[in-house]
DRENBABA-370275 format. One record per residue (C-alpha): chain; residue in three letters; x, y, z. Coordinates in Angstrom, 2 decimals. Example, Ala and Ser with C-alpha at 12.3 -4.5 7.8 and 13.67 -1.06 7.14 Angstrom:
2
<chaine:A, residu:ALA, c1:12.30, c2:-4.50, c3:7.80>
<chaine:A, residu:SER, c1:13.67, c2:-1.06, c3:7.14>
//
This chain:
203
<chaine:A, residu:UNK, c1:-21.61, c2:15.26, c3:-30.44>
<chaine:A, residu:UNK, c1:-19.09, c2:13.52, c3:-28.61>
<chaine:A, residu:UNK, c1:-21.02, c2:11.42, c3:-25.33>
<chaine:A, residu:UNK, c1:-18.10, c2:10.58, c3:-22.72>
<chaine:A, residu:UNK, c1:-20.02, c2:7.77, c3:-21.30>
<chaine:A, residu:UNK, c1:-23.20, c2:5.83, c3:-22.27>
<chaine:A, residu:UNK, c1:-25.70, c2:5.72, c3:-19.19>
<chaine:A, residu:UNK, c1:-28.14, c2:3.31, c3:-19.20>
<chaine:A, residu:UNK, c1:-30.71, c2:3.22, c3:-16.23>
<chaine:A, residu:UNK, c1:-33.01, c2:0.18, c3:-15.82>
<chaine:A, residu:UNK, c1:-36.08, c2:1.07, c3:-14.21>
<chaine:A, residu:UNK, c1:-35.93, c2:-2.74, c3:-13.85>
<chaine:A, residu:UNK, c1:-32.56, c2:-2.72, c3:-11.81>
<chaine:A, residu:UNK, c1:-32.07, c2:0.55, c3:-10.94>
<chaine:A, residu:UNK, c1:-28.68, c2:0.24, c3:-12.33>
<chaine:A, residu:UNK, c1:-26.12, c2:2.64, c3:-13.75>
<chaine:A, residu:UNK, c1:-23.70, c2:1.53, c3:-16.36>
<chaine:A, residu:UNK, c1:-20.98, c2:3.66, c3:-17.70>
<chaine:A, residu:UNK, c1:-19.23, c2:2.68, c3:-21.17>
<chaine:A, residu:UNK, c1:-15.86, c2:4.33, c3:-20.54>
<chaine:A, residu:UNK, c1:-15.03, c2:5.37, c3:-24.12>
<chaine:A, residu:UNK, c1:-16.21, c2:8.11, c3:-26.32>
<chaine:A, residu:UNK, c1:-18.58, c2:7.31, c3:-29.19>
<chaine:A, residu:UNK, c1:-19.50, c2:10.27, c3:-32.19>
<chaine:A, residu:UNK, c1:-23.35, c2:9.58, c3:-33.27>
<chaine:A, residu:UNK, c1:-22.06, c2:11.19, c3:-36.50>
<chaine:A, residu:UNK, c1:-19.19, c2:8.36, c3:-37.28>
<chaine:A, residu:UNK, c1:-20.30, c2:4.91, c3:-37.25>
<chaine:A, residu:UNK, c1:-17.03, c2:3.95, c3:-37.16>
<chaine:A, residu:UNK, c1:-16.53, c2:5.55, c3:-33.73>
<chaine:A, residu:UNK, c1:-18.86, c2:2.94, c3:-32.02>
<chaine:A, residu:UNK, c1:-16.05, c2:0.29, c3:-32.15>
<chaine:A, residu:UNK, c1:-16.13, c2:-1.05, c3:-28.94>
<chaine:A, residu:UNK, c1:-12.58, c2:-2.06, c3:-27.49>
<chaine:A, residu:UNK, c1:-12.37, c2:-5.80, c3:-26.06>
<chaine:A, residu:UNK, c1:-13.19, c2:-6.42, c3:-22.90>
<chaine:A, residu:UNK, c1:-14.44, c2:-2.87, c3:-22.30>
<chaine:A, residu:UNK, c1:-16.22, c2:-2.55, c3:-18.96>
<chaine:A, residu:UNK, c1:-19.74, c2:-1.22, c3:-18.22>
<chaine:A, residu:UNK, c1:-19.69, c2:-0.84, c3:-14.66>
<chaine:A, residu:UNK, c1:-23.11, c2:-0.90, c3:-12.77>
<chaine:A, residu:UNK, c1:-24.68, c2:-1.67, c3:-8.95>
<chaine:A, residu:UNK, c1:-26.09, c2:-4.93, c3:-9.75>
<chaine:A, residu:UNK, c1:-24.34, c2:-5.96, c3:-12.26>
<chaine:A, residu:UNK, c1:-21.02, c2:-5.52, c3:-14.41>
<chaine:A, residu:UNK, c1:-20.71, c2:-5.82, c3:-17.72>
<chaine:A, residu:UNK, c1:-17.78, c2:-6.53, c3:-20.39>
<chaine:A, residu:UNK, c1:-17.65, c2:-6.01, c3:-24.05>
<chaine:A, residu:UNK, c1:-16.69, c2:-9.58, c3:-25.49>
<chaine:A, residu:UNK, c1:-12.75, c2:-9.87, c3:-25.64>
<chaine:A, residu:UNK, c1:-12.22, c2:-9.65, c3:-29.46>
<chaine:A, residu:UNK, c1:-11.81, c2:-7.28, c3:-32.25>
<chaine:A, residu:UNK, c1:-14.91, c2:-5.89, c3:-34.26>
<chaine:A, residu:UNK, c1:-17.48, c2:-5.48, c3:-32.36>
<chaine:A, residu:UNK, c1:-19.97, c2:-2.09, c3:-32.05>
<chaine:A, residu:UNK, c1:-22.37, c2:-1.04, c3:-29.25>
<chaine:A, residu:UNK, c1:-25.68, c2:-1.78, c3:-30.81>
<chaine:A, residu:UNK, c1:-27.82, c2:-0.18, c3:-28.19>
<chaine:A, residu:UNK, c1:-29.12, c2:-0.09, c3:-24.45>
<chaine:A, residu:UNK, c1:-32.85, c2:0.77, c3:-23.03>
<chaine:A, residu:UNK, c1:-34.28, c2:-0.24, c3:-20.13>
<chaine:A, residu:UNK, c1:-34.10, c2:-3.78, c3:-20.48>
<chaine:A, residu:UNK, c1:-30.92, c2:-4.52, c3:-23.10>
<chaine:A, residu:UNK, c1:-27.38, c2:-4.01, c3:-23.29>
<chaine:A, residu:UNK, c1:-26.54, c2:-4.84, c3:-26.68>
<chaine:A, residu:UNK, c1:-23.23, c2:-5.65, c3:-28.93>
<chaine:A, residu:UNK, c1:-22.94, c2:-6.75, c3:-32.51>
<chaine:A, residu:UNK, c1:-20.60, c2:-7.80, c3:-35.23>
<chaine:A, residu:UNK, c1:-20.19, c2:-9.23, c3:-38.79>
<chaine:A, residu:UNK, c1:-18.33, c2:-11.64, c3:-39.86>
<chaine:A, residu:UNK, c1:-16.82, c2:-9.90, c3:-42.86>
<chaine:A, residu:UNK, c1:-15.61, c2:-12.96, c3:-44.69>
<chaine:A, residu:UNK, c1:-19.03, c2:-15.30, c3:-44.66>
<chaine:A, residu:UNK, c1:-21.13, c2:-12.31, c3:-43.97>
<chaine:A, residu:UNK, c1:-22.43, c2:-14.15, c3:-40.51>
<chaine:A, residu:UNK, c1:-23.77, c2:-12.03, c3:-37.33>
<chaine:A, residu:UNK, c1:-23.01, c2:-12.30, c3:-33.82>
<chaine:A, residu:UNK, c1:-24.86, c2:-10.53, c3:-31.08>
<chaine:A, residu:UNK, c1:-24.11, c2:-10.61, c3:-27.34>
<chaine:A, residu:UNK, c1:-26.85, c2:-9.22, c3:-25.14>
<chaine:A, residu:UNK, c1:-27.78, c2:-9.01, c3:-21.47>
<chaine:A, residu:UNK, c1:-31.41, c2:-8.60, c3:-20.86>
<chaine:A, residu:UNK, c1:-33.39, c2:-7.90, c3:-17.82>
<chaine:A, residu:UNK, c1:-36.59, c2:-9.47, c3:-16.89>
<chaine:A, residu:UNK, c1:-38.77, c2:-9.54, c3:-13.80>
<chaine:A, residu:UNK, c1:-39.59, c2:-12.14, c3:-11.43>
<chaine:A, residu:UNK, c1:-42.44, c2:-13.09, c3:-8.76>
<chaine:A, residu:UNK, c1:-42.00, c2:-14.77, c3:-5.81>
<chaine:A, residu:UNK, c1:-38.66, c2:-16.84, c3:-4.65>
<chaine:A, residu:UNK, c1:-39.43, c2:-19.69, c3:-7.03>
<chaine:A, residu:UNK, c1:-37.65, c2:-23.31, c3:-6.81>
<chaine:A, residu:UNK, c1:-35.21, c2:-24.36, c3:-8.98>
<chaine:A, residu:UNK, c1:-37.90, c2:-26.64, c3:-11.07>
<chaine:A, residu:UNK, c1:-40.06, c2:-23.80, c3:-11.19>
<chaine:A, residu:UNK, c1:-37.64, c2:-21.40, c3:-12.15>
<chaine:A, residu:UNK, c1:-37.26, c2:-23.40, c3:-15.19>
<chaine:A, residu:UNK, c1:-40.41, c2:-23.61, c3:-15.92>
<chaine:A, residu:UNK, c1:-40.47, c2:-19.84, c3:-15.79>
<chaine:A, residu:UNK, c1:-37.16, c2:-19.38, c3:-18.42>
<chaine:A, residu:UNK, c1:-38.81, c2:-22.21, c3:-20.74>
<chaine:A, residu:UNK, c1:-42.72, c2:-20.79, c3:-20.84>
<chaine:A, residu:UNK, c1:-40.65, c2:-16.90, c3:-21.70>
<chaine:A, residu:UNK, c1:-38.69, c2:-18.56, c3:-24.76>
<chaine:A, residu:UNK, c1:-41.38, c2:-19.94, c3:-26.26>
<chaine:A, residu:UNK, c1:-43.53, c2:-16.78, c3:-25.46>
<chaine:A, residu:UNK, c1:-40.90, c2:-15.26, c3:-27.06>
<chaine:A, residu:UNK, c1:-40.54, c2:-17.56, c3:-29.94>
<chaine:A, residu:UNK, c1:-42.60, c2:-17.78, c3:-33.18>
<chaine:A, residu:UNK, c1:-43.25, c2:-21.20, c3:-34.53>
<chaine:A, residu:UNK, c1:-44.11, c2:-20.02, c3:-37.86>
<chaine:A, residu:UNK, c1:-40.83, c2:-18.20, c3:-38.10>
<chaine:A, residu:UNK, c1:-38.71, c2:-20.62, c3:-36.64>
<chaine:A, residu:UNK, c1:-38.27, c2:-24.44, c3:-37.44>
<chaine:A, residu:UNK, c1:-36.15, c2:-25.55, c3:-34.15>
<chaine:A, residu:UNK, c1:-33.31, c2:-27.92, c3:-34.90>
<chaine:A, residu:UNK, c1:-32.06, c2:-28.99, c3:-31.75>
<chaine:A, residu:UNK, c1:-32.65, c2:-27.09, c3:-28.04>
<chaine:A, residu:UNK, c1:-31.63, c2:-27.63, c3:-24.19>
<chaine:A, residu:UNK, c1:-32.83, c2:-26.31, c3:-21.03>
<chaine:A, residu:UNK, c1:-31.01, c2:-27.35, c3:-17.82>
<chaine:A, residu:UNK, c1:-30.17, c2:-25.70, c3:-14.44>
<chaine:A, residu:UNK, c1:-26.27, c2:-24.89, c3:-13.61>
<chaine:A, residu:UNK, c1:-24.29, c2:-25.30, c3:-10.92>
<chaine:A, residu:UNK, c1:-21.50, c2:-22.69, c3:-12.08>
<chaine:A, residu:UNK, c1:-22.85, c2:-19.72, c3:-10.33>
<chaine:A, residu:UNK, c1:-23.67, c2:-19.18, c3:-6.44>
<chaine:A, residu:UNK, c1:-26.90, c2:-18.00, c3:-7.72>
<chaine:A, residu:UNK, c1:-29.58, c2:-19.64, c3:-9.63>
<chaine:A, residu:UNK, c1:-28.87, c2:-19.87, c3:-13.07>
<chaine:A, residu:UNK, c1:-30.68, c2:-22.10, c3:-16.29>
<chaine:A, residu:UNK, c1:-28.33, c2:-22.62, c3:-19.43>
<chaine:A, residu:UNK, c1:-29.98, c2:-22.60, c3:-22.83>
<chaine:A, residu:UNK, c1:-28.48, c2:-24.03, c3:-26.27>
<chaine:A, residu:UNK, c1:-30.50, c2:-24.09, c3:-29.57>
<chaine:A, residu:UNK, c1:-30.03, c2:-23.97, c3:-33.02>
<chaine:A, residu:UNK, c1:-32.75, c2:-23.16, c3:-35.19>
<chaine:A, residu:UNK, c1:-33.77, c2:-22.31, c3:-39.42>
<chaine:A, residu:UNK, c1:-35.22, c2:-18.63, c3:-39.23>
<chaine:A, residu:UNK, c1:-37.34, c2:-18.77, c3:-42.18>
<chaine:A, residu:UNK, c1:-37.67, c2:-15.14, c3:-42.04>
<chaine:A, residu:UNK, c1:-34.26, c2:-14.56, c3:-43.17>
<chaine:A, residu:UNK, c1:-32.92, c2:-14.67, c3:-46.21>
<chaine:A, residu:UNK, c1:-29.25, c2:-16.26, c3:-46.57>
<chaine:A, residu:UNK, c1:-27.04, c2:-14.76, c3:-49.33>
<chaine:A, residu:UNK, c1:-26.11, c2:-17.70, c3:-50.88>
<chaine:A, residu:UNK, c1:-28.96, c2:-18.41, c3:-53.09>
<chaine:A, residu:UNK, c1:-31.02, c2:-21.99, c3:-51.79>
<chaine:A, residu:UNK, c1:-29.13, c2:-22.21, c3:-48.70>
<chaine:A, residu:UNK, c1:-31.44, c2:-21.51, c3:-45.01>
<chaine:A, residu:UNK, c1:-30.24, c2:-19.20, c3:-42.11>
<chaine:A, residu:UNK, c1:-29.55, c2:-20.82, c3:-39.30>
<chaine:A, residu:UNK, c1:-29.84, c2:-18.75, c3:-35.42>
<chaine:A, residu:UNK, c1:-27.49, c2:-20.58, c3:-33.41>
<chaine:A, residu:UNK, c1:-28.27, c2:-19.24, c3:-29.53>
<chaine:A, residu:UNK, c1:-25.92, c2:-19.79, c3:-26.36>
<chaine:A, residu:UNK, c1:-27.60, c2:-18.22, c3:-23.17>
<chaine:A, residu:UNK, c1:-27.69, c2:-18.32, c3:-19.27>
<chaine:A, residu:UNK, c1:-31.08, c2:-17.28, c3:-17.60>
<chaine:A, residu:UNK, c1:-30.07, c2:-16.10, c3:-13.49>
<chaine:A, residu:UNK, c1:-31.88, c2:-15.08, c3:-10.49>
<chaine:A, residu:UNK, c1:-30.13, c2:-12.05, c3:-9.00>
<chaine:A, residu:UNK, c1:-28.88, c2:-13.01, c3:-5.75>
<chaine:A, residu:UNK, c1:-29.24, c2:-9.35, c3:-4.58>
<chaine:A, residu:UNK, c1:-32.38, c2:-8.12, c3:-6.26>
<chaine:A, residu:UNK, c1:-34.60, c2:-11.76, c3:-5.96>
<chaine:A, residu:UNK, c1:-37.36, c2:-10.02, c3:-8.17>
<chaine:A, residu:UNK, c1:-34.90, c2:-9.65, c3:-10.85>
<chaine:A, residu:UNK, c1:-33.70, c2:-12.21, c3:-13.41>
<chaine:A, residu:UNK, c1:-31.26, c2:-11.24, c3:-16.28>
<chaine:A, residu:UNK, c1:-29.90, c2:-13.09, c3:-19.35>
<chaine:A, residu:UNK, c1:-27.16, c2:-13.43, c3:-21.07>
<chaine:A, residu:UNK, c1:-26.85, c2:-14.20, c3:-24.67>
<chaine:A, residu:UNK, c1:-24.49, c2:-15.03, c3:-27.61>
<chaine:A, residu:UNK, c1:-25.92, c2:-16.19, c3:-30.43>
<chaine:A, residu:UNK, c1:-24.27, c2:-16.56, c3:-34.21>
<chaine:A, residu:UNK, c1:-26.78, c2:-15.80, c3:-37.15>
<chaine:A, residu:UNK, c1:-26.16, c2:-17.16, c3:-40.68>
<chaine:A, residu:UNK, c1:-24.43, c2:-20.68, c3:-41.96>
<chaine:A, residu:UNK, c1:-23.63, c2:-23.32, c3:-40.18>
<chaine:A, residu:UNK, c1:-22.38, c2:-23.76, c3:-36.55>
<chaine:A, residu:UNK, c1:-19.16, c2:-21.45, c3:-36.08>
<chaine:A, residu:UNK, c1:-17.10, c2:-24.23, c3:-33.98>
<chaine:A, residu:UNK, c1:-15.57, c2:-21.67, c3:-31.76>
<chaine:A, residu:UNK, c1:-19.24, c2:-20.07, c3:-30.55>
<chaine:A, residu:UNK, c1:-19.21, c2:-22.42, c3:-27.51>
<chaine:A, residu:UNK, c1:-15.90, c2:-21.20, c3:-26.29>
<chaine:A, residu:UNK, c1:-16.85, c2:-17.66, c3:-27.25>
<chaine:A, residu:UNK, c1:-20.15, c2:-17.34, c3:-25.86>
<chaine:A, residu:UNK, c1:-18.34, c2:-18.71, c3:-22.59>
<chaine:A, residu:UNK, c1:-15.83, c2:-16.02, c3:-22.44>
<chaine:A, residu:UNK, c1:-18.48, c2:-13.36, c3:-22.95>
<chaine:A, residu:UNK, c1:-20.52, c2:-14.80, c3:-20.32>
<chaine:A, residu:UNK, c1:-17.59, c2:-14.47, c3:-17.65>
<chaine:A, residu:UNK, c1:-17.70, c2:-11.33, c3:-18.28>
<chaine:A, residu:UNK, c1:-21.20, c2:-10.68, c3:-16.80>
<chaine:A, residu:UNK, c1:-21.09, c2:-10.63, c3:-12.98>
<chaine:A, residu:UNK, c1:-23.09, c2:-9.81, c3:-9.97>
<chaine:A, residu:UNK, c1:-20.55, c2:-6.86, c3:-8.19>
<chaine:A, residu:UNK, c1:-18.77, c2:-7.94, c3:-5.39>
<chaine:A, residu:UNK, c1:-20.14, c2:-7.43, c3:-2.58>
<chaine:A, residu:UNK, c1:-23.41, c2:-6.41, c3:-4.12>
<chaine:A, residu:UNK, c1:-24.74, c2:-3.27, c3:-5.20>
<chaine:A, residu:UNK, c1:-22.09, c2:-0.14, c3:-4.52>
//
């Protein structure tokens, strides 16, 4: 079955994204997703990152997903925007607060033995965003290389919609595997251009 375009309908946003390209569910191969490809939506629109490899993963009512493997060392990169709701018109401090009490929510301790992690608010955006850097050992991964731990290595903007106030979304890069990939900083940037609010708001 050939599906011209991928709808994905938030009951969080309300939003309507169309994928423009045609994916077979019988041929993985098919889901090769072309850089820079552009899911279009009314509160926010979304690009593919802007390199070679990468598959649509999936998309519910909360996640627009995108992977890809490192063929070579065998690492993983996702990059995924997420929905999440929010209550009230809080300040910048406590908007913090709100992205910081979610990660670790969100976070096992007995899973993951943090390495390094930083949470600070942005001035990049004319909305409020909160940029969030961590590396970390998942112990519940095995690495292939016998004696050697897997490292999550996370890049990721939490933003208030400047539209929808209720609404936060985030968007994440992250590199899963060896050590630090010295080009995820600039990639994860790139990507994260890529996710805007519409001009002039929803169409």
């Amino acid at each position: 079955m050939c599906i011209k375009s991928i709808r994905i309908i938030s009951q969080l946003t309300a939003a309507l994204f169309l994928l423009p390209i045609c994916l077979d569910a019988r041929n993985p191969d098919s889901a090769l997703v072309p850089p820079g490809a552009l899911l279009k939506g009314d509160l926010l629109n979304i690009h593919a990152p802007n390199s070679e490899g990468w598959r649509f993963i999936q998309s519910n009512n909360r996640n627009v997903e995108f992977g890809r493997r490192d063929e070579v060392n065998g690492d993983t990169y996702v990059a995924l925007v997420s929905s999440f709701p929010i209550e009230g018109n809080p300040s910048d401090g406590e908007f913090i607060s709100i992205v910081k009490a979610g990660i670790e929510r969100d976070t096992s301790t007995k899973r993951f033995k943090n390495i390094n992690a930083t949470l600070k608010l942005i001035t990049g955006r004319p909305y409020k965003c909160v940029s969030y850097e961590s590396s970390a050992e998942d112990k519940g991964v095995k690495n292939s290389a016998a004696n050697v731990p897997y490292f999550l290595h996370i890049r990721a903007l939490y933003c208030q919609h400047p539209i929808r106030q209720d609404l936060g979304f985030m968007i994440s890069y992250s590199q899963g595997g060896g050590s630090l990939n010295p080009s995820l900083d600039k990639d994860a940037e790139s990507f994260f251009e890529g996710v805007q609010v519409p001009t002039g708001g929803p169409q």
